[in-house]
DRENDO-1510 file (C-alpha; in Angstrom, 1 decimal, always signed):
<recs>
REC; n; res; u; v; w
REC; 1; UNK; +14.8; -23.6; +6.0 .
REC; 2; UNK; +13.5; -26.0; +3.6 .
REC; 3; UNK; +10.3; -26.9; +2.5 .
REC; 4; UNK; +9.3; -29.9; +0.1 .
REC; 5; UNK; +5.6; -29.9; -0.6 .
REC; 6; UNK; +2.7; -31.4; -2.3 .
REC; 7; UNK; +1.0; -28.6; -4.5 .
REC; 8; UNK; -2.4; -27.7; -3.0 .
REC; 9; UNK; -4.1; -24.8; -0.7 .
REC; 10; UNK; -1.8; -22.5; +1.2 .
REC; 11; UNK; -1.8; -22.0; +4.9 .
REC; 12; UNK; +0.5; -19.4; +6.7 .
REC; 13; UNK; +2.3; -20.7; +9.9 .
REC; 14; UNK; +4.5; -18.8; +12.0 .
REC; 15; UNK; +5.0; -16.6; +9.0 .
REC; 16; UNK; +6.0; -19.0; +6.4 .
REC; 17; UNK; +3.4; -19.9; +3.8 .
REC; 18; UNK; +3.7; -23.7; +2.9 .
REC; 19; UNK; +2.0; -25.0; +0.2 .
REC; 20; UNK; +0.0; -28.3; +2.2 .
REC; 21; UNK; -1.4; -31.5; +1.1 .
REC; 22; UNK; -5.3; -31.8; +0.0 .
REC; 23; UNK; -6.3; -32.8; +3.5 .
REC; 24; UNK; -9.4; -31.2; +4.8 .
REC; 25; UNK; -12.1; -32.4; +7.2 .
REC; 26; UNK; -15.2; -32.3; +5.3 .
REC; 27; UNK; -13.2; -34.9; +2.8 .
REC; 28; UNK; -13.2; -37.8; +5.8 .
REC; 29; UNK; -12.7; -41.6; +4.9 .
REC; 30; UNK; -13.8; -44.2; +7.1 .
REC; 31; UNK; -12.2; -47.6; +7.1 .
REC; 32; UNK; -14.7; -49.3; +10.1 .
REC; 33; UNK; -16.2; -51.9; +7.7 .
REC; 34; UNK; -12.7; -53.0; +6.2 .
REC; 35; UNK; -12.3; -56.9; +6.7 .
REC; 36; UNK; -7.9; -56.5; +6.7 .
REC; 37; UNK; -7.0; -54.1; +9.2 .
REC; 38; UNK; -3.6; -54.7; +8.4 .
REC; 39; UNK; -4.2; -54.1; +4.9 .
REC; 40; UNK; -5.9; -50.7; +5.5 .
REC; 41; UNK; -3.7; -49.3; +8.0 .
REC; 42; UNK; -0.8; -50.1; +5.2 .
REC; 43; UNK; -2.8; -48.2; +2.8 .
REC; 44; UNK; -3.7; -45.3; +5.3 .
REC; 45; UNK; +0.2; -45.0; +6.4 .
REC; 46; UNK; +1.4; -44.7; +3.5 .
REC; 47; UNK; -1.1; -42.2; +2.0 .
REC; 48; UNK; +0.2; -40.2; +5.0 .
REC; 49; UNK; +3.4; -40.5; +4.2 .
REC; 50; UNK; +2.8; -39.5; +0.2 .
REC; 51; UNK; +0.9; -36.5; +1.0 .
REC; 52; UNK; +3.1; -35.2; +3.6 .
REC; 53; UNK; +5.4; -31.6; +3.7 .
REC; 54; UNK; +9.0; -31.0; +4.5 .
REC; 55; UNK; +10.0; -28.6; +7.5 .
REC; 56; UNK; +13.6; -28.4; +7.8 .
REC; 57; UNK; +14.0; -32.1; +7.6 .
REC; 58; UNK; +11.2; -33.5; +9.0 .
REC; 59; UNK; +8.3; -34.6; +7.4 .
REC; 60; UNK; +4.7; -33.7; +8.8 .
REC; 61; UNK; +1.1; -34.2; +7.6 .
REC; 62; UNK; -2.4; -34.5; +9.1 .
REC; 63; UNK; -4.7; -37.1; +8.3 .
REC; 64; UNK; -8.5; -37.2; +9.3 .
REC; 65; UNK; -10.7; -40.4; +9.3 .
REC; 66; UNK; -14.2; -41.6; +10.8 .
REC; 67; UNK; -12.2; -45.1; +12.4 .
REC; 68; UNK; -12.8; -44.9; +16.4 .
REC; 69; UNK; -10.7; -47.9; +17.2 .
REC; 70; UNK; -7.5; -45.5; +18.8 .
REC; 71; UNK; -5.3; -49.2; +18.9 .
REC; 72; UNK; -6.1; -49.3; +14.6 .
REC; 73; UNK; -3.8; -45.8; +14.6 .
REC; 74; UNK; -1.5; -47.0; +16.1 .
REC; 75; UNK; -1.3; -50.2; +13.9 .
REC; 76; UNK; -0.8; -47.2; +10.9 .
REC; 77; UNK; +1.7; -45.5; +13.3 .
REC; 78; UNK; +3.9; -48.5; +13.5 .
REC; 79; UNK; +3.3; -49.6; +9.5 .
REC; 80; UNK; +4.6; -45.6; +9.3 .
REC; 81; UNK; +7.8; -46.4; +11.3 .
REC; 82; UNK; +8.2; -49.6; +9.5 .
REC; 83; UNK; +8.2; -47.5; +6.0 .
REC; 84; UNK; +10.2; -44.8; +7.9 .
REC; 85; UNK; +12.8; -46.5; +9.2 .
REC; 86; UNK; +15.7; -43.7; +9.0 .
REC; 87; UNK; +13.8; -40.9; +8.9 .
REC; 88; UNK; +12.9; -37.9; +11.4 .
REC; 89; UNK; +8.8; -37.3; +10.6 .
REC; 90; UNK; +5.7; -36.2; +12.8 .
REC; 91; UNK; +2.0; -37.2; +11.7 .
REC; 92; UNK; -1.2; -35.9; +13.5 .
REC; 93; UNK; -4.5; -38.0; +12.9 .
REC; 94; UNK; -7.9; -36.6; +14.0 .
REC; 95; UNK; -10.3; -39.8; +14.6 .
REC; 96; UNK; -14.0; -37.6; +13.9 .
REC; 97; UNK; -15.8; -40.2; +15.5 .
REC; 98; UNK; -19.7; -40.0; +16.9 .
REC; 99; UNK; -17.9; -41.7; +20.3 .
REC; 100; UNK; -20.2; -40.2; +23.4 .
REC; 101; UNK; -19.3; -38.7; +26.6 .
REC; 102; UNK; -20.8; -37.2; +29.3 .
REC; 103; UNK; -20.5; -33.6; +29.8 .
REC; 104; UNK; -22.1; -32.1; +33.3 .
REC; 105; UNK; -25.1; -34.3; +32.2 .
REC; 106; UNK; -24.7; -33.6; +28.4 .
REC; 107; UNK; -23.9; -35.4; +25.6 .
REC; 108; UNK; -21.0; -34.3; +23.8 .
REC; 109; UNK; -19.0; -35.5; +20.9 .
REC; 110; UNK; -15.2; -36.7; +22.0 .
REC; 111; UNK; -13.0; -37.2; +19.4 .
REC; 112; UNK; -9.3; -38.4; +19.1 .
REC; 113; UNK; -5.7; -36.9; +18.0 .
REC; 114; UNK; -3.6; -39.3; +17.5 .
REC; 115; UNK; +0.6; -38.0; +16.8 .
REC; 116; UNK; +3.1; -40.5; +15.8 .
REC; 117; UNK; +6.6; -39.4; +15.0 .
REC; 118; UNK; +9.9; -40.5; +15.3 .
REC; 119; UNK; +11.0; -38.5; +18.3 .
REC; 120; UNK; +9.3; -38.9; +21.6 .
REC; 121; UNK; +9.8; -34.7; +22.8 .
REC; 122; UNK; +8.1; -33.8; +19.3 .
REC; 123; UNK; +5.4; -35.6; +19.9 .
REC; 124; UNK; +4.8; -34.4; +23.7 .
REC; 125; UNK; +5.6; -31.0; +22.6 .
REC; 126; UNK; +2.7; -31.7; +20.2 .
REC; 127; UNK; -0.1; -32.9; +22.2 .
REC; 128; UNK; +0.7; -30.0; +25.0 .
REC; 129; UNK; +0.2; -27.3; +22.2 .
REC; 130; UNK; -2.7; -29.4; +21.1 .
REC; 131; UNK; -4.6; -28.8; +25.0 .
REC; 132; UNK; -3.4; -24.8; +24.4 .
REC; 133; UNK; -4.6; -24.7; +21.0 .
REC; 134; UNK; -7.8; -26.2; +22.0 .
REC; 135; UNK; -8.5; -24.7; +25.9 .
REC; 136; UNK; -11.4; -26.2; +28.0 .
REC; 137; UNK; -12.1; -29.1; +25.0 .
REC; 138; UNK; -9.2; -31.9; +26.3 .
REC; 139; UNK; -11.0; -34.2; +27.8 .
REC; 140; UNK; -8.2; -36.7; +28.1 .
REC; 141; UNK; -4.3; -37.1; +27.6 .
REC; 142; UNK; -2.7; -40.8; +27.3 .
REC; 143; UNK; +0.4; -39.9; +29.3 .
REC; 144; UNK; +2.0; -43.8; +28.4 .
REC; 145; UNK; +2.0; -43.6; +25.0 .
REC; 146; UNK; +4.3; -45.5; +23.1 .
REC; 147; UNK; +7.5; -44.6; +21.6 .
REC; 148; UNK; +5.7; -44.1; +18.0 .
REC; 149; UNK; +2.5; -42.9; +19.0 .
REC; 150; UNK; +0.8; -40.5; +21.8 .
REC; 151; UNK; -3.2; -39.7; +21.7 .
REC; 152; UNK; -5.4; -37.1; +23.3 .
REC; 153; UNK; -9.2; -37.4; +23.4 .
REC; 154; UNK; -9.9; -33.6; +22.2 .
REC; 155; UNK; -14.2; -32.7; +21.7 .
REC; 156; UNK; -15.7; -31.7; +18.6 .
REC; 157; UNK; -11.3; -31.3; +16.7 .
REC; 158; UNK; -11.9; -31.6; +13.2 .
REC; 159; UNK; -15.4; -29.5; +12.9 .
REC; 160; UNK; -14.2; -26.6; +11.4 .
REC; 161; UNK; -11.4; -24.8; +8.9 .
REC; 162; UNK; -9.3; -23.5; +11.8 .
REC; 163; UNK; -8.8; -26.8; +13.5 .
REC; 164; UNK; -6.6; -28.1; +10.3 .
REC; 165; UNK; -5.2; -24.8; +10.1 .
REC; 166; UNK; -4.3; -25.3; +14.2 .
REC; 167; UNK; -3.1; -28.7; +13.5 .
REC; 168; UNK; -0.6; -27.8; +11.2 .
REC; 169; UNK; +0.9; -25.0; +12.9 .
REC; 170; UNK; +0.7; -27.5; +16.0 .
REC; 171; UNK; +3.4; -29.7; +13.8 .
REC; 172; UNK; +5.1; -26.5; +12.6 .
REC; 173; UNK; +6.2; -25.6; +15.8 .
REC; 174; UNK; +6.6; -28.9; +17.3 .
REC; 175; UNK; +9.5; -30.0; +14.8 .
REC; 176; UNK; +11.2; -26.2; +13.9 .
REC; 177; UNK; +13.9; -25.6; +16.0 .
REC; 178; UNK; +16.4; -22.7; +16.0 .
REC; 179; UNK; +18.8; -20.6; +18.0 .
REC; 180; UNK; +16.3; -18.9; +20.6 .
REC; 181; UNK; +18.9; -15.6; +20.1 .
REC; 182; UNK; +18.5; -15.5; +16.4 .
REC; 183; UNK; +15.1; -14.3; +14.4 .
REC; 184; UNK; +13.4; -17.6; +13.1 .
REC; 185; UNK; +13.2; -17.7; +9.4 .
REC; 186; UNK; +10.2; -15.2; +7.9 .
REC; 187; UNK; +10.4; -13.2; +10.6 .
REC; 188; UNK; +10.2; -8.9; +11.3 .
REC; 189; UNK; +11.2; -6.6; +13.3 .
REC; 190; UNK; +8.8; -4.4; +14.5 .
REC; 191; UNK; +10.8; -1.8; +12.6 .
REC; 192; UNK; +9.6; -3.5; +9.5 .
REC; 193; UNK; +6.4; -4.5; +10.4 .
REC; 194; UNK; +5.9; -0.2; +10.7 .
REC; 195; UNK; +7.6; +0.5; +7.2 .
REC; 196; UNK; +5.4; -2.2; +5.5 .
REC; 197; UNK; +2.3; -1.0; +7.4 .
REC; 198; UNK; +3.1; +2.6; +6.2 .
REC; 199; UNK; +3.9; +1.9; +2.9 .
REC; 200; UNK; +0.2; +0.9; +2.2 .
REC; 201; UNK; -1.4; +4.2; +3.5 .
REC; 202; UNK; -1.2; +7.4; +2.4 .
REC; 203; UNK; -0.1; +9.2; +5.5 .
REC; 204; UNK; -1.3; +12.9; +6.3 .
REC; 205; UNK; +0.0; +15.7; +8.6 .
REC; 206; UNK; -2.0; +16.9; +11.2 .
REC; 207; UNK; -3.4; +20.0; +9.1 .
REC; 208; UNK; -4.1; +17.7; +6.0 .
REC; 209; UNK; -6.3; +15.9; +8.9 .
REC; 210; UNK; -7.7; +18.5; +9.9 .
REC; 211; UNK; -8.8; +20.0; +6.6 .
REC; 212; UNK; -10.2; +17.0; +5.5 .
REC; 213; UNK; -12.4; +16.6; +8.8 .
REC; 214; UNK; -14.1; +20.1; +8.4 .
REC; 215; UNK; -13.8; +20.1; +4.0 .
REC; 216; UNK; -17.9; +19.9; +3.3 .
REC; 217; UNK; -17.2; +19.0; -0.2 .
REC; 218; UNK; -14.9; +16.2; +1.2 .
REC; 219; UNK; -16.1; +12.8; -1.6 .
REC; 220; UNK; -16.4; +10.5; +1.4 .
REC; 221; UNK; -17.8; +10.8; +5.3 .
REC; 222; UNK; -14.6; +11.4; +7.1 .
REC; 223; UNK; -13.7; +10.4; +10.9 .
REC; 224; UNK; -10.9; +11.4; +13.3 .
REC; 225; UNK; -10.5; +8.4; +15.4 .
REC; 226; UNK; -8.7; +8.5; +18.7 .
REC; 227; UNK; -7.1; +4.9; +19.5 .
REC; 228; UNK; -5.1; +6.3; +22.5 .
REC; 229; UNK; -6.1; +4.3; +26.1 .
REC; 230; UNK; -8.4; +6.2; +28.3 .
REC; 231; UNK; -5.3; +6.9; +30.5 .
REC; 232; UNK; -3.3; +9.2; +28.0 .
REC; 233; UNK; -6.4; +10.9; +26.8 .
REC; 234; UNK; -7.3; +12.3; +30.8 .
REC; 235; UNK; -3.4; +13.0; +30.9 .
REC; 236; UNK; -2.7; +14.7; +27.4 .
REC; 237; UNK; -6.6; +15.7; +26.3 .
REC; 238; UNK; -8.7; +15.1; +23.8 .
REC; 239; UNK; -9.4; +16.5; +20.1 .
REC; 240; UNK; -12.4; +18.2; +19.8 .
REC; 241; UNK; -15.1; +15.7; +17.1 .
REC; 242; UNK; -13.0; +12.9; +17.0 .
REC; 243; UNK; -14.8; +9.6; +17.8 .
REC; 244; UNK; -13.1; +7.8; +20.4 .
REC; 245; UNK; -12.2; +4.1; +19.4 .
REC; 246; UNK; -10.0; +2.0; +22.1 .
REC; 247; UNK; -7.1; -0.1; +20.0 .
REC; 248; UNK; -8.3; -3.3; +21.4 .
REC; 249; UNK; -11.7; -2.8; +19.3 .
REC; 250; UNK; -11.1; -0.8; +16.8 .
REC; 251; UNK; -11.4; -3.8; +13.6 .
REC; 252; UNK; -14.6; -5.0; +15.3 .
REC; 253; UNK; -16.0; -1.5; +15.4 .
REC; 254; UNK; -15.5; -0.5; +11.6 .
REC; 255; UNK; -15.8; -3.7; +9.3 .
REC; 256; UNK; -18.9; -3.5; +8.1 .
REC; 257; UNK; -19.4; -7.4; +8.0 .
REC; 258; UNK; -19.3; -7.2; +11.6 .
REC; 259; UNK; -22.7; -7.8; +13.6 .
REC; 260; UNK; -20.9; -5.6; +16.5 .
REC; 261; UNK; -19.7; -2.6; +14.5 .
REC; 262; UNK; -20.6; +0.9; +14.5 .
REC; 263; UNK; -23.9; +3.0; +12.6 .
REC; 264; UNK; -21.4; +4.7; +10.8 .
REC; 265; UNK; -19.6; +1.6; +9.4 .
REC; 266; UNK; -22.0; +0.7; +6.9 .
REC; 267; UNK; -19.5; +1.1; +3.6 .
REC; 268; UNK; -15.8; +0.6; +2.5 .
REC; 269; UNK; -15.1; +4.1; +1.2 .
REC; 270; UNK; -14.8; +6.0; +4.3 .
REC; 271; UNK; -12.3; +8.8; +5.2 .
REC; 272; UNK; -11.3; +6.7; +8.7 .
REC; 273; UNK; -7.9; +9.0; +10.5 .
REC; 274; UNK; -6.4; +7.2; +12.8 .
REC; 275; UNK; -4.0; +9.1; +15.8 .
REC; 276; UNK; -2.2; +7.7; +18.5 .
REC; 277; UNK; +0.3; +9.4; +20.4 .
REC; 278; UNK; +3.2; +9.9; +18.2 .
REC; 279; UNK; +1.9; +7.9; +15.1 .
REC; 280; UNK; +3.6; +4.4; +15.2 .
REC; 281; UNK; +0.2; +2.5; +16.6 .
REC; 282; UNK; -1.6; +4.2; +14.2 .
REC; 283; UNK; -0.1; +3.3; +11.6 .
REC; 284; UNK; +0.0; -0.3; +12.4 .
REC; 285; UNK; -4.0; -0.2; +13.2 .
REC; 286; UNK; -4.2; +2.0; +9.7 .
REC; 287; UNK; -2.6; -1.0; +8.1 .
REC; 288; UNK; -5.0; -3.5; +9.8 .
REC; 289; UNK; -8.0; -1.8; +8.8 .
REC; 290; UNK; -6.7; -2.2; +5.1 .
REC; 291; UNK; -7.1; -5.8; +5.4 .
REC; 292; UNK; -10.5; -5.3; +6.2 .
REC; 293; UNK; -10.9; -3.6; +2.7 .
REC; 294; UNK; -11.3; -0.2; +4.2 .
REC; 295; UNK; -8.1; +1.4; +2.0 .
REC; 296; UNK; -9.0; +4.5; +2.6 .
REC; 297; UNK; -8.4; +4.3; +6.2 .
REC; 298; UNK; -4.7; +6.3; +7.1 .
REC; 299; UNK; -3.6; +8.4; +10.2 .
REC; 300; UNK; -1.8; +11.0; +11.2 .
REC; 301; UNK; +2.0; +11.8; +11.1 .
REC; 302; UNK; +3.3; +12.7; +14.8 .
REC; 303; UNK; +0.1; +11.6; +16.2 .
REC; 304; UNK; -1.5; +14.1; +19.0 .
REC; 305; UNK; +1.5; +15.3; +19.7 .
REC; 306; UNK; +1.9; +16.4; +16.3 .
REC; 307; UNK; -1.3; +18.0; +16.5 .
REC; 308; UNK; -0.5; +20.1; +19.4 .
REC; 309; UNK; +2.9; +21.2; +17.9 .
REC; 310; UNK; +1.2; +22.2; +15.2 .
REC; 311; UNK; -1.1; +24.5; +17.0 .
REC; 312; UNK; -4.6; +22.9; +16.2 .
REC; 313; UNK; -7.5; +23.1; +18.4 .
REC; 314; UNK; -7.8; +20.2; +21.2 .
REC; 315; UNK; -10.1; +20.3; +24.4 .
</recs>
């Protein structure tokens, strides 16, 4: 895979980081008082085509304006075609206009996505993963398009970080293709994603656990934290004083800049034992935590089972 860039801020899609143009939309240009719309969209494709990336071939780049006039973009999506003549390339536009519609008797804003390209399955591909990136906010999809351009009327796109972010793995996927039987490029096995989880933490047997747990002089408040479903604890038990935290909760329950998370998770330094099962999800939620900036957070080797093999108390 190759990738041809201009330098600026990195965003990580589909586990490749690409280095992306300095498009952002809190820097929007608006082109409504221009007397030569010809002139303009000349100046606006071609800026487009200047700041755009290189995925396997195919150039793509986002480009985010206050002009409400959908026909105007697609006056820079032909000048585009006209400079790109013999090339494969897929553009998404956000029009952040103050356009009105009426929303169950409320006023809402509803803005545009515009994608030209050069093939006419990249850009539908793009403007269907545009309606699942953005659920319930698509107020309206222009089916006819044209064979250079394809719009979708999309509310409030454009407000915030993620929506650029969204856009360009929106591209991303739309023009990288590969064998469906073959790992795309940047890609891990689970088996990997465990041994660089594990290789972060500093892993402790079920006695090491349990001597930390009940060690008074311990530096930091420690917890044993059960992840396990509430369906293998009733089957296998329960460890007596751990704190039971279900998987799908556990990063909102114990980063202290959350508004939802527990008493207890009021600093970075604490002692937080993870066990599953058998100690593969543990480690993987272990690893997760550390993103949070809790690095002292680890689990157990073996898991419960481990624990019961090795004799220690459970209830």
């Amino acid at each position: 895979m190759s990738f041809s860039t201009v330098p600026s801020s990195t965003v990580a899609l589909e586990h490749q980081h690409i280095e992306l143009p300095p498009t952002s939309p809190t820097n929007l240009q608006t082109f409504s008082d221009a007397h030569d719309s010809e002139e303009v969209a000349q100046s606006i494709a071609l800026r487009i085509i200047t700041n755009a990336c290189t995925v396997d071939g195919v150039r793509i780049g986002i480009h985010f304006s206050k002009e409400e006039d959908n026909n105007f973009f697609r006056l820079v999506a032909s000048h585009i075609s006209a400079r790109l003549p013999s090339s494969t390339y897929l553009f998404a536009i956000v029009t952040t206009s103050a356009s009105q519609a009426n929303d169950g008797g409320n006023t809402c804003v509803s803005d545009a996505l515009v994608i030209c390209g050069s093939d006419e399955d990249d850009m539908q591909r793009a403007v269907l993963l545009a309606s699942s990136k953005f659920p319930g906010r698509v107020d309206a999809v222009d089916n006819k398009g044209t064979l250079i351009a394809q719009a979708a009327s999309i509310r409030h796109i454009g407000s915030s970080a993620y929506h650029e972010a969204a856009l360009w793995d929106i591209l991303f996927s739309s023009v990288h293709t590969h064998n469906p039987h073959s790992p795309p490029s940047g890609s891990r096995s689970i088996d990997q994603i465990l041994s660089d989880a594990r290789a972060k933490l500093e892993r402790l047997t079920p006695q090491q656990a349990y001597d930390a747990l009940h060690d008074p002089t311990y530096p930091v408040p420690v917890f044993l934290v059960d992840i396990r479903p509430a369906a293998d604890r009733d089957r296998d038990g329960e460890i007596h004083g751990s704190l039971i935290v279900e998987r799908n909760v556990l990063e909102w329950c114990f980063d202290p800049r959350c508004e939802a998370r527990l008493t207890i998770a009021d600093r970075y330094d604490l002692k937080i034992i993870l066990f599953c099962s058998q100690g593969r999800t543990s480690s993987l939620a272990a690893a997760s935590l550390h993103e949070l900036g809790l690095l002292n957070a680890t689990d157990i080797v073996g898991g419960y089972d481990a624990w019961i093999a090795a004799g220690l108390p459970c209830q």
